[in-house]
Structure formats: C-alpha cells, structure tokens
C-alpha positions as CSV (number, residue, x, y, z in Angstrom):
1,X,-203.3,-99.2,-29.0
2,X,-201.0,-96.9,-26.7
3,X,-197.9,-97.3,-27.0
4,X,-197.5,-99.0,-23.6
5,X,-199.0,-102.2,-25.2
6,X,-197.0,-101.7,-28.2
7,X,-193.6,-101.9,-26.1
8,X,-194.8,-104.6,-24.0
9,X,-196.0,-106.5,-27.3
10,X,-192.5,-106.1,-29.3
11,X,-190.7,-107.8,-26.2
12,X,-192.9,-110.7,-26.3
13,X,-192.2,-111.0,-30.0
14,X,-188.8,-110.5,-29.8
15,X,-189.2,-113.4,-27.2
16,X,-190.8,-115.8,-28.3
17,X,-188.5,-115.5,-32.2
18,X,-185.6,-115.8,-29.6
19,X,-186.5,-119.0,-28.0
20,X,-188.3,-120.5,-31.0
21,X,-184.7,-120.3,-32.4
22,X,-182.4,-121.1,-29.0
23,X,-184.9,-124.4,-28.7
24,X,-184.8,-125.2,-32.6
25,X,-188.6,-125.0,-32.7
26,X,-188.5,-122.8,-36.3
27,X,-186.4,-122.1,-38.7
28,X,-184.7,-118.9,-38.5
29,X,-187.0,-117.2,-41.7
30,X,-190.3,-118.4,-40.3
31,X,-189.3,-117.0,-36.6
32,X,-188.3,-114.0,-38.3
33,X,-191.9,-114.0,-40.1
34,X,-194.3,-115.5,-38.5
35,X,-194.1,-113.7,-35.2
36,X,-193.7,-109.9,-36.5
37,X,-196.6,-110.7,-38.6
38,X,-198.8,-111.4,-35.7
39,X,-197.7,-108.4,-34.4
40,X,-198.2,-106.2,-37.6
41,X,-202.0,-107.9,-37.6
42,X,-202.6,-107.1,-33.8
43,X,-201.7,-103.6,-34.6
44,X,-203.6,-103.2,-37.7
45,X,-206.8,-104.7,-35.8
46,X,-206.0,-103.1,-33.0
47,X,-206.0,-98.8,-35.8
48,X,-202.6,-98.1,-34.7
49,X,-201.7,-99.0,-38.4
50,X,-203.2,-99.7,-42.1
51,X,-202.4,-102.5,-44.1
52,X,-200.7,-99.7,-46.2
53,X,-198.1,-98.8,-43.6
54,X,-197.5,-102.7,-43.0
55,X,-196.7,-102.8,-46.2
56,X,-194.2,-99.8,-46.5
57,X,-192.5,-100.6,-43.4
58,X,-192.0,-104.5,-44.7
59,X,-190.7,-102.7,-47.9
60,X,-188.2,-100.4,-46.3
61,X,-186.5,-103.7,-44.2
62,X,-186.1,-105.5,-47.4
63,X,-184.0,-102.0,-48.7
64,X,-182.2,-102.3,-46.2
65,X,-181.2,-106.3,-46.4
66,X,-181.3,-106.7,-49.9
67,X,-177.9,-105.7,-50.9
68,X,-176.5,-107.6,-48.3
69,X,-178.5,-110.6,-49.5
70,X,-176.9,-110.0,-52.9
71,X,-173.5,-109.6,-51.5
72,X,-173.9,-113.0,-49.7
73,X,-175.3,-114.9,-52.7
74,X,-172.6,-113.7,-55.3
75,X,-169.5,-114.1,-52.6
76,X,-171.0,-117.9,-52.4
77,X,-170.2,-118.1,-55.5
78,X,-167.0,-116.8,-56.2
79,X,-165.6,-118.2,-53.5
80,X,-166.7,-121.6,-54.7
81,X,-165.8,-121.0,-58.2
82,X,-162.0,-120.4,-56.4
83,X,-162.2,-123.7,-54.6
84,X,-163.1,-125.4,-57.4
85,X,-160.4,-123.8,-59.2
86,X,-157.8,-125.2,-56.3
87,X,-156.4,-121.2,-55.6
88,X,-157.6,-122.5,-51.7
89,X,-156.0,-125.7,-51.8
90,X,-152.5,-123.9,-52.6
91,X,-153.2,-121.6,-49.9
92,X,-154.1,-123.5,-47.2
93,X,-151.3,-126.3,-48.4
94,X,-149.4,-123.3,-47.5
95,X,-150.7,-122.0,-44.6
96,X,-150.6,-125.1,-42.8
97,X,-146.9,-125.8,-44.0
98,X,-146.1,-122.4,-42.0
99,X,-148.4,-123.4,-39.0
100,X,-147.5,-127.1,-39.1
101,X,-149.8,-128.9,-36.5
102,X,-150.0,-125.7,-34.4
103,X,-153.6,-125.0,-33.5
104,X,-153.2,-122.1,-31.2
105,X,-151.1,-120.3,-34.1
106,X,-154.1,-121.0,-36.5
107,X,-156.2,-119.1,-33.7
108,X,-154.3,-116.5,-33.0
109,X,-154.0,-115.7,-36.9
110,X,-157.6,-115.7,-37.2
111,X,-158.1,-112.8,-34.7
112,X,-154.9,-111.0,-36.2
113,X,-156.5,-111.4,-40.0
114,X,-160.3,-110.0,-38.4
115,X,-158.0,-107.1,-36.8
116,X,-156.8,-106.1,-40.0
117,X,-160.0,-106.7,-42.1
118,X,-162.3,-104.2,-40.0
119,X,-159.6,-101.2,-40.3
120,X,-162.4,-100.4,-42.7
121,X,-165.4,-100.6,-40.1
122,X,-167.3,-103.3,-42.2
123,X,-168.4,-106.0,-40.9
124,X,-169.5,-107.6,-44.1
125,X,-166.2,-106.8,-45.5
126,X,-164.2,-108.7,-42.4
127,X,-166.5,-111.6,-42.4
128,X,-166.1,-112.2,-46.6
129,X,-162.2,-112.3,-46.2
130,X,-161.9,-113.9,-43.0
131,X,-164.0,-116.7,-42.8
132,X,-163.6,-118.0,-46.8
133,X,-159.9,-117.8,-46.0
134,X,-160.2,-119.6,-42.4
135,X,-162.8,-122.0,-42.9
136,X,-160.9,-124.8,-44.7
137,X,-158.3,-124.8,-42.5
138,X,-160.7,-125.4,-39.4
139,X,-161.7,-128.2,-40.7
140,X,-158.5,-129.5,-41.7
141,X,-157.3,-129.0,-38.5
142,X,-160.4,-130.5,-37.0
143,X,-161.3,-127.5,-35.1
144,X,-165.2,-125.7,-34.5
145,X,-166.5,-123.3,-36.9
146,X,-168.0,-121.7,-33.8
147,X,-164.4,-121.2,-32.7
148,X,-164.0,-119.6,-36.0
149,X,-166.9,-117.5,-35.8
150,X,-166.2,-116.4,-32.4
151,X,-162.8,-115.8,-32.6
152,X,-163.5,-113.6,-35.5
153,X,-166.2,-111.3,-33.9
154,X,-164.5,-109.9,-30.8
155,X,-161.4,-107.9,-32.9
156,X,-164.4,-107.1,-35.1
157,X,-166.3,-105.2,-32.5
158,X,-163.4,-103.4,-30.7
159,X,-162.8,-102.2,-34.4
160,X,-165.9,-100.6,-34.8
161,X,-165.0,-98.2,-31.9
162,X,-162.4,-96.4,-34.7
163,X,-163.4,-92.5,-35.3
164,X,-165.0,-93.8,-39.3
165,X,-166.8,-96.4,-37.8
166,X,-170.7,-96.4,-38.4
167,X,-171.7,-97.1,-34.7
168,X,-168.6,-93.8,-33.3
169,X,-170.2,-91.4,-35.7
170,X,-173.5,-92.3,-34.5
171,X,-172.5,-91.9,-31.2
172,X,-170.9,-88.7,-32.1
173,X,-173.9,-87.0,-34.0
174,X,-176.2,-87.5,-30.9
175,X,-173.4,-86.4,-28.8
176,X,-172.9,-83.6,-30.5
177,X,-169.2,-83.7,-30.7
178,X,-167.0,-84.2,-32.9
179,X,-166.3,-87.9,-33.5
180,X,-161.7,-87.3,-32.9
181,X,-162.8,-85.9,-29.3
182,X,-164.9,-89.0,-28.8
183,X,-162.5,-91.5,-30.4
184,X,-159.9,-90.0,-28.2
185,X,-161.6,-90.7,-25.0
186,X,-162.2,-94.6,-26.3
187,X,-158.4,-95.3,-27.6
188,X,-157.5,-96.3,-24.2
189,X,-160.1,-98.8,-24.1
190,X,-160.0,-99.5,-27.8
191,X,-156.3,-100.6,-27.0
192,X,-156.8,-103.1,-24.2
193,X,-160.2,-104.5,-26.3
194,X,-157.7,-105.2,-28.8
195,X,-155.1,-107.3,-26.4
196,X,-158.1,-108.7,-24.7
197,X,-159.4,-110.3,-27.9
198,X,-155.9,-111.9,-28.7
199,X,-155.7,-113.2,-25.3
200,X,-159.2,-114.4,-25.9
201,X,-157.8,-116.0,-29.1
202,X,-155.5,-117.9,-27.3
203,X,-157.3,-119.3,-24.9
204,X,-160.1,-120.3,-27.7
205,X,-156.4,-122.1,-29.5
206,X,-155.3,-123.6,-26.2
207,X,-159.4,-125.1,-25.7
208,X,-159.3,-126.4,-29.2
209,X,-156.0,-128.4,-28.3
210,X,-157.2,-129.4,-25.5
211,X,-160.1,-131.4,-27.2
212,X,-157.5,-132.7,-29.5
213,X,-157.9,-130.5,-32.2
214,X,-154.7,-130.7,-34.8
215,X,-154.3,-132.3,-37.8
216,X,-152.6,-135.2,-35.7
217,X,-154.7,-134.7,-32.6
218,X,-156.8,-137.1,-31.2
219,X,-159.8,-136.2,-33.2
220,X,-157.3,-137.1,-36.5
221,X,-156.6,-139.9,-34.7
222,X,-160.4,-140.8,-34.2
223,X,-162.1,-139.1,-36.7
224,X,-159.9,-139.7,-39.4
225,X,-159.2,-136.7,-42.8
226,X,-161.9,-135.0,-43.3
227,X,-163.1,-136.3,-46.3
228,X,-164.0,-134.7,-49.0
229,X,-167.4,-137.1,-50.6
230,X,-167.2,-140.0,-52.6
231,X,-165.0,-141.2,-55.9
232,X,-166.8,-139.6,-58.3
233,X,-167.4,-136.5,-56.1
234,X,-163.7,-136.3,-56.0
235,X,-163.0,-136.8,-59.8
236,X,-165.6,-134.2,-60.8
237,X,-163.8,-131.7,-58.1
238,X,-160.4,-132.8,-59.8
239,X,-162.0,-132.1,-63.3
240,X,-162.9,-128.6,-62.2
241,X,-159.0,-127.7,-61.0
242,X,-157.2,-125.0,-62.7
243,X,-153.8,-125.2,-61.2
244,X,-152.2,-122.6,-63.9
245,X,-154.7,-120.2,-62.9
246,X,-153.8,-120.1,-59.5
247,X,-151.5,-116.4,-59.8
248,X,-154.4,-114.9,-62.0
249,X,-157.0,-116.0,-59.3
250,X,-154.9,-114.5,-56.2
251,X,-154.9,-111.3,-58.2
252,X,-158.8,-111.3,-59.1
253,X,-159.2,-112.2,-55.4
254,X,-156.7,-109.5,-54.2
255,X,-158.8,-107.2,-56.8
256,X,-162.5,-108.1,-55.3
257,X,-161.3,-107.4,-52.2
258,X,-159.8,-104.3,-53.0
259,X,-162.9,-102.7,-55.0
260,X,-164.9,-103.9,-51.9
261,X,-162.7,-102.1,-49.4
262,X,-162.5,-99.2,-51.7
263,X,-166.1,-98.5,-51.4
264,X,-167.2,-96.7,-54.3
265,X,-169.1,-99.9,-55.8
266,X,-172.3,-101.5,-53.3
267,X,-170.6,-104.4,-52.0
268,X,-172.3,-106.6,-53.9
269,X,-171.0,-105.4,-57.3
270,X,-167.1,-106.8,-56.8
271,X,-168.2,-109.9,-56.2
272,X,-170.4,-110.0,-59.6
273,X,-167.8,-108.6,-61.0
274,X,-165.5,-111.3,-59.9
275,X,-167.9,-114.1,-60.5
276,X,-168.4,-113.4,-64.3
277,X,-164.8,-112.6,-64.9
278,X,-163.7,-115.9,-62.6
279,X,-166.0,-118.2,-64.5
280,X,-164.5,-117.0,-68.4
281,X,-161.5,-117.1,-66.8
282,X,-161.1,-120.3,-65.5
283,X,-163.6,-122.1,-67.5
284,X,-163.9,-120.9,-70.9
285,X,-166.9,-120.1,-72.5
286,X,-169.2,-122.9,-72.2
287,X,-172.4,-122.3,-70.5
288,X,-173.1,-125.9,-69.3
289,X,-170.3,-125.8,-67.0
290,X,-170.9,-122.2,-66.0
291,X,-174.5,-123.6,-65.1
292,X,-173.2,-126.6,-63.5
293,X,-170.8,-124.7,-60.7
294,X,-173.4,-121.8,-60.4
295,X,-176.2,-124.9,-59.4
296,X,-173.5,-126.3,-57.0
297,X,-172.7,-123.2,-55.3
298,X,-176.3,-121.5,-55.0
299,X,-178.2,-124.6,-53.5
300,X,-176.6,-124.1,-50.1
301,X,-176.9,-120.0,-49.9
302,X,-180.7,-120.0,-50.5
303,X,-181.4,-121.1,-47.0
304,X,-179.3,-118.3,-45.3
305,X,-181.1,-115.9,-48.3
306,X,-184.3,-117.1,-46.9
307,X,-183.3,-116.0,-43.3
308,X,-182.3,-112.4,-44.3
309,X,-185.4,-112.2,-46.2
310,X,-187.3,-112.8,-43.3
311,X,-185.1,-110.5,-40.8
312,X,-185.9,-107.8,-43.4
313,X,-189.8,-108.7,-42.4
314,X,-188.5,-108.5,-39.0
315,X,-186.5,-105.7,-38.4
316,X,-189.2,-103.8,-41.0
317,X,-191.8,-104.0,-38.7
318,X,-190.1,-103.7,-35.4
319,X,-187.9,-100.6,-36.3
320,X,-190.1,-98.9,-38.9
321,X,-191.9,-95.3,-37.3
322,X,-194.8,-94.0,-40.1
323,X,-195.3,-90.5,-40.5
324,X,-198.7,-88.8,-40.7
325,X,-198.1,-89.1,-44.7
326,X,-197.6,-92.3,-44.5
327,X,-193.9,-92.6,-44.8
328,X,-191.7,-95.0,-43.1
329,X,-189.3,-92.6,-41.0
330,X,-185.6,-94.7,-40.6
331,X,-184.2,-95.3,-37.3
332,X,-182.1,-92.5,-37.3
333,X,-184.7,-90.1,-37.3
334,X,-184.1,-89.1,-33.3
335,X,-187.2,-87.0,-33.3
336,X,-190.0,-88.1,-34.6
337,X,-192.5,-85.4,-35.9
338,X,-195.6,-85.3,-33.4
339,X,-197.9,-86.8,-35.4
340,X,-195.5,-89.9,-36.4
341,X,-196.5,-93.1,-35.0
342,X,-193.3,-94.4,-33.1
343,X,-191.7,-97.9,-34.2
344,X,-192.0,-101.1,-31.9
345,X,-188.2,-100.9,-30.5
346,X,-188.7,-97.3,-30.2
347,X,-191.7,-98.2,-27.7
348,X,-189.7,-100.4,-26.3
349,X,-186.7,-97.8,-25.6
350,X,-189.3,-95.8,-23.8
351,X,-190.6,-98.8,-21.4
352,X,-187.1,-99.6,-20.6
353,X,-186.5,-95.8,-19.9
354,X,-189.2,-95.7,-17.3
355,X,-187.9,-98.8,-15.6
356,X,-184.3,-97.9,-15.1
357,X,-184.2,-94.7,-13.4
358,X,-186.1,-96.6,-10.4
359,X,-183.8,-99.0,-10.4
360,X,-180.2,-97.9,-11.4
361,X,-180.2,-94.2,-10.5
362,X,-176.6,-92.7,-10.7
363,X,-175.1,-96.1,-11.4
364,X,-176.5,-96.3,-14.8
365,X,-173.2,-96.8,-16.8
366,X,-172.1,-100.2,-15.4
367,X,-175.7,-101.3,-15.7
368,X,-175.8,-100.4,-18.9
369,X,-172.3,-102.3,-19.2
370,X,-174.2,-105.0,-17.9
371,X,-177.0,-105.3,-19.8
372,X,-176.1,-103.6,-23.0
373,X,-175.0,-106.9,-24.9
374,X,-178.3,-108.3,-24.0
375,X,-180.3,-105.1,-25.0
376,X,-178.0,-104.9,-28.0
377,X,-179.3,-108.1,-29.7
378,X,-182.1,-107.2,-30.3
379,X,-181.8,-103.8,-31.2
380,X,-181.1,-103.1,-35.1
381,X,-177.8,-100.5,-35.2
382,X,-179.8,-97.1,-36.1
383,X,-182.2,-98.1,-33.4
384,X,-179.7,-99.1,-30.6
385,X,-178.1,-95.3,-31.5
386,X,-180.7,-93.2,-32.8
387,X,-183.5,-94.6,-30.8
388,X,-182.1,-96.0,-27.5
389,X,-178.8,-94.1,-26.5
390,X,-181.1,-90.6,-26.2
391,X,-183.2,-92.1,-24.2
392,X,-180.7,-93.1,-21.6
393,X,-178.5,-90.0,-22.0
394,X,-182.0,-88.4,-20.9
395,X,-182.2,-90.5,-18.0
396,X,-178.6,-90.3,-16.6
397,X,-178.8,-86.5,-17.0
398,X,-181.3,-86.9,-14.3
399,X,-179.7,-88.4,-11.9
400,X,-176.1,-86.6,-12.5
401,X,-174.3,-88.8,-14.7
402,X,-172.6,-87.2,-18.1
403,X,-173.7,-88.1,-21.4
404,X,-170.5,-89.0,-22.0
405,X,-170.6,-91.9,-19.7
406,X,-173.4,-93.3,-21.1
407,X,-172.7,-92.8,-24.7
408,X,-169.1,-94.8,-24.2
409,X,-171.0,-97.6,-21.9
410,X,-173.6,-98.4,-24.9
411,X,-171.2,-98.0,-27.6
412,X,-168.6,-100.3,-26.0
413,X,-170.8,-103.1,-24.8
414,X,-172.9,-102.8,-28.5
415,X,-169.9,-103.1,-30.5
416,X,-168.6,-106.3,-28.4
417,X,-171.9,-108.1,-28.7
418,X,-172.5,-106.7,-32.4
419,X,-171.9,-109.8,-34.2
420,X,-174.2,-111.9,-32.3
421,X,-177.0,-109.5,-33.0
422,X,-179.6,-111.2,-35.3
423,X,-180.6,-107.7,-35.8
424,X,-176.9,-107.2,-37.4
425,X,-177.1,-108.2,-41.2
426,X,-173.5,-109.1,-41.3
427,X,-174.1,-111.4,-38.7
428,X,-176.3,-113.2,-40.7
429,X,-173.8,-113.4,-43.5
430,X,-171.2,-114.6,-40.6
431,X,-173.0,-117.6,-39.8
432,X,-173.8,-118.0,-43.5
433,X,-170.0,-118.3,-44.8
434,X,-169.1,-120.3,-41.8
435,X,-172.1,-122.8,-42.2
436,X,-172.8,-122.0,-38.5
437,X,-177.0,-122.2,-37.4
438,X,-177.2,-118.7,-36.0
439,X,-178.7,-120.0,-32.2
440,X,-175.3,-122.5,-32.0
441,X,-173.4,-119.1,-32.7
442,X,-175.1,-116.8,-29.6
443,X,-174.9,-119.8,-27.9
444,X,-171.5,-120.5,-27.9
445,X,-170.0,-117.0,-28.0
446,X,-172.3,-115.4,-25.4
447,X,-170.8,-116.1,-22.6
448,X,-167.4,-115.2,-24.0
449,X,-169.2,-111.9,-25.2
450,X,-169.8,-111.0,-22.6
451,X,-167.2,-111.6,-20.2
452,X,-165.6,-109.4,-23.1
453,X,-167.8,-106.5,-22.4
454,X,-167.9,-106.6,-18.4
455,X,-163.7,-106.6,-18.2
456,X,-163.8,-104.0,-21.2
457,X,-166.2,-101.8,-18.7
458,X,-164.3,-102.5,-15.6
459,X,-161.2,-101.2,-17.4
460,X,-163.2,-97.9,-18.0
461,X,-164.1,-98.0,-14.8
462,X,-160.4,-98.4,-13.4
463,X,-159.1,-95.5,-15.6
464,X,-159.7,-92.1,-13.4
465,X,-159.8,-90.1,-17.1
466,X,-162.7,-91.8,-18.2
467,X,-166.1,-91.0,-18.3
468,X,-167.6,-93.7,-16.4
C-alpha cells in the first residue's frame, strides 16, 4: 500500500469519526476506535504493517493520553470532594455578591481568569482552574456551558503564542531560530488576540443577556433555581458540608494549583495529592464515607475516560511512523530515517502538499490562515509542527514566500482553533469539566473560531513589519 492510498485512507477515517460524532451516530470512544481500527486492519492486510507495529503504535498513544486521563479522573474528584465540602458555595455566594445579576461581568471574568491561567502554556492547567471555578456560576446564572467553554478557549490559544509555549518552541526548532526573535515578531499580534478575545467575551456576555440569562432573567423567571435534586439528595449534600474547613480548603486548593503550575510533579500527582489529603481532612478517617464520595464523583468521569482511551487508539494509529526496527518514531521526529514507514497524518501532510502549490502559489499564508483551523483539528500538536509546517515551509519556498510567513500563519490559526481539536488532549478534559458533548463544543465555537483566526490574519496582514 503506497503511501498515496494511505493519505487518501486517513482523510476518509478522519471523516467519517468526524461526522459519526457532528450527527450523534457513535459515541465519541467507539468513533475514536472503531474507525482507526479498520484502518490499522486495511493496512495490516494490505503488508504496510504487522500486527506487531499495530500494537506498538496503539501503545505509544495510550503514553501519551494516560497521564492526562489520570489528571482528569483525580481532579473529578477533588473538585467534588470541595463541593461537597461547601468551599464553592462560599465562593460563588461571593462571587455573585460582587457581580450581582451582571452576566456580561461573569463573561468577561471568565476570559480574564483563562488569560491568567495559560501564563504557564498549559492547557490542562487553564482548563482545571477555570472551568471548576466557573461552572457553578453558569448555571446559577442560567447561562451555556458552551459559553463557558468557548469563552475560555480563545485567551487560551493566543496564550500559547508566549516564547515557553509548547506549540512557539516548536515553531522555533523547525525554524531554526531562536524562539525571543520569533516571539518578537508575534507580540504584535499576540496583543490584539488578546483584546480580540475580551471583545469576544463581551459579546458572548451581551448574547447571554439577550436570551435572558441572569439570575433574575427571563430564564429565572421561566425556568425557575436551578435545583439542586430531591430532599434527601439535599440532606445527604448538607450532611457532607464542612463549613469550618472552608480556609484550610482554599489553601489546599491554592496548594494543588500551585504544585501543578510549578511543574516538577506530572500533573496528575497534585491532584492525588490533594484528594487523599482533602478526604482525611474533611472527613476523618472513615473509609465508608471516603468510598461513598469517591463512588459519587467517579461514575460521571468514566465516560470522558472512555473517550481519551479511545483518542489514544486514535491518535496512536494515525500519528504513529515505525522504524525498520520496529519502533514507533513520535511526531516530532521531522525526518524520518529511509527505511521508516511514514505515519497516516504524515501521508496526509504530503497529499495536501502536492495539492496546494497548484492552487495557492505565492498566496499561501492567508490560505493557510484560512484553512489552518480546519486542518488543525485533526492534526495532533507534534504532527501539525513536526510533520505539517515543513512541509508547507517547503512549498512556500517555492514559490517565494519566507518561512517565516508560513510558520506565524500555522502557528496563529493552530493555537486559535487548539481547543477544539479532538486531537488536543486537553480538549478532551475541557469538555469533560464542563459536562459539554465534545460535537456541541466545535459546533458552537467554530464559527467564532474562526472568525478569530481570519481577523487575527488580516491584522498580520495590515502590519507592513510582518511576515505575511
């Protein structure tokens, strides 16, 4: 099987996992199975692979999602062992005293908070103290947790475009520059990203008031409190408050979140940490009850786990090349040895390669500005940098254009779409928190996402210094 085929195969997978998702026909894990595994079998039947490399390539995307599946699984359930201990409900009691009925301040907050959480360049990080923070005051205020969601994402993506920022270095290495010279060229745009997505925040607060969002909105008004479950629900949460724990559990919080920005720990470990220490804490040492909250917290997580472990399938076999030995070579590998068999997305960089130049010639940049939130999608991050972007530079250098241009092109329009990505772990974990199905979330923040990216470009474009 050339790897032609293989390119043109991978698209129709990618394909068909996209609509089977958009039109609700599967659920996100047996997309994310079912359809790579066809693939792998095609391939194996077809001696472009052994069973053996299947294997080692599904092995190497579960490394890779594993720790994030952790992370989401243990943050479940500290941050429900925190609810139940009422630190929230002094929060957001709070919170909303400061905002009063003000929805577009709750907005605008929200894109300030993700603005601040992402001066670290993780996404996971953002999404863990954003969204648990956030959440309950959505719903109190009877606005969308795909508001949330999206108003959260777009100050998360300009972030990434800061000099420590995984997808910048990337950029950098292939560049071959050093990543302050590149950063410089992007603070311009970096700077009106950043206004863009507080305007954009605003208009998402002046949308949700307009559908009568507000704790005395028309949706109170006709949809009532939200309430909370039935009487003995609501004694049993009552039972589990710990109101003289509340200082003690904004500095545990405040500690988790510290230890996770730190870095020095996987970012899984604060938030076992903080689980074990939460539950002695506010609960004593009694294993029934420790039993009882972990059994109310884990139920709902294990449907999102079930999702990242079958993107791990996914992105395994898609993005996985196998070298002559019979090791999985990562995406960031940008050349592959001769005798490596080239991933699916890496066959698929090479299709779209040999399309473009026909098509876009000199003008490459602002298609790529055009296209790259679609592209980006379905790329995994390594392959999207290490895979893609040399591709293109290749191709503009043909035609005249500086690598330059097409580096800052891709890397904008990626990091703007990033979060819709289910390529992008975090996004995952995103949707997970927020109790969001991952095809409302790119359905609802596409278009915004986009629009994003195109006036992002177009500012480039308007600034003679830039490279585009």
């Amino acid at each position: 099987m050339n790897d032609m085929l293989v390119g043109i195969l991978g698209l129709a997978v990618i394909a068909a996992a996209v609509i089977s998702l958009t039109r609700g026909k599967m659920l996100p894990a047996m997309a994310f199975i079912l359809w790579p595994s066809v693939l792998a079998l095609t391939m194996v039947a077809a001696g472009r692979y052994g069973f053996a490399d299947v294997e080692a390539m599904i092995k190497a995307g579960f490394a890779s999602i594993a720790p994030i599946a952790a992370l989401f699984v243990f943050s479940v359930l500290f941050f429900g062992i925190m609810t139940d201990a009422g630190m929230f409900d002094v929060l957001i009691k709070k919170l909303m005293k400061l905002m009063g009925d003000n929805v577009i301040g709750v907005a605008m907050v929200t894109a300030i908070i993700s603005l601040a959480g992402q001066l670290d360049g993780e996404g996971v990080t953002t999404f863990c103290i954003v969204i648990p923070a956030m959440f309950p005051v959505y719903m109190r205020m009877h606005m969308r947790k795909t508001t949330l969601l999206r108003i959260a994402i777009l100050p998360m993506g300009i972030m990434n475009l800061l000099p420590w920022a995984g997808s910048t270095v990337r950029t950098a290495a292939v560049l071959g520059i050093e990543v302050s010279s590149m950063w410089r060229t992007l603070l311009p745009i970096q700077i009106f990203g950043i206004l863009l997505s507080l305007a954009h925040a605003l208009l998402a607060g002046f949308q949700e008031k307009a559908r009568g969002a507000g704790m005395h909105g028309r949706l109170a008004e006709t949809e009532g409190d939200i309430e909370i479950g039935d009487g003995d629900y609501i004694f049993e949460i009552r039972q589990m408050t710990r109101p003289k724990k509340f200082v003690f559990n904004v500095c545990l919080t405040a500690a988790v979140f510290a230890l996770l920005i730190w870095g020095v720990f996987p970012g899984y470990f604060p938030f076992m940490l903080g689980t074990g220490i939460a539950l002695f804490a506010n609960y004593g040492a009694t294993v029934a009850m420790h039993k009882k909250i972990i059994t109310r917290h884990v139920r709902p997580a294990l449907l999102i786990c079930s999702t990242m472990m079958g993107a791990a399938v996914f992105m395994g076999i898609l993005t996985s090349s196998v070298g002559a030995d019979g090791k999985v070579l990562p995406a960031n590998v940008i050349d592959l040895p001769p005798d490596a068999v080239p991933s699916v997305v890496r066959c698929i960089a090479d299709r779209i390669s040999l399309i473009l130049p026909s098509v876009l010639g000199r003008h490459l940049p602002l298609i790529i500005g055009i296209a790259a939130v679609l592209i980006g999608i379905v790329f995994d991050t390594d392959s999207y940098f290490y895979g893609l972007l040399p591709i293109l530079i290749g191709v503009g250098q043909a035609f005249g254009t500086e690598p330059m241009s097409v580096a800052v092109a891709m890397l904008l329009c990626r990091m703007t779409g990033c979060y819709i990505s289910f390529m992008e772990p975090a996004t995952l974990l995103g949707t997970g928190l927020a109790e969001v199905e991952i095809k409302d979330h790119v359905r609802k923040s596409l278009p915004y996402v986009w629009a994003f990216s195109l006036l992002s470009i177009l500012f480039a474009v308007a600034m003679k210094k830039t490279v585009i």
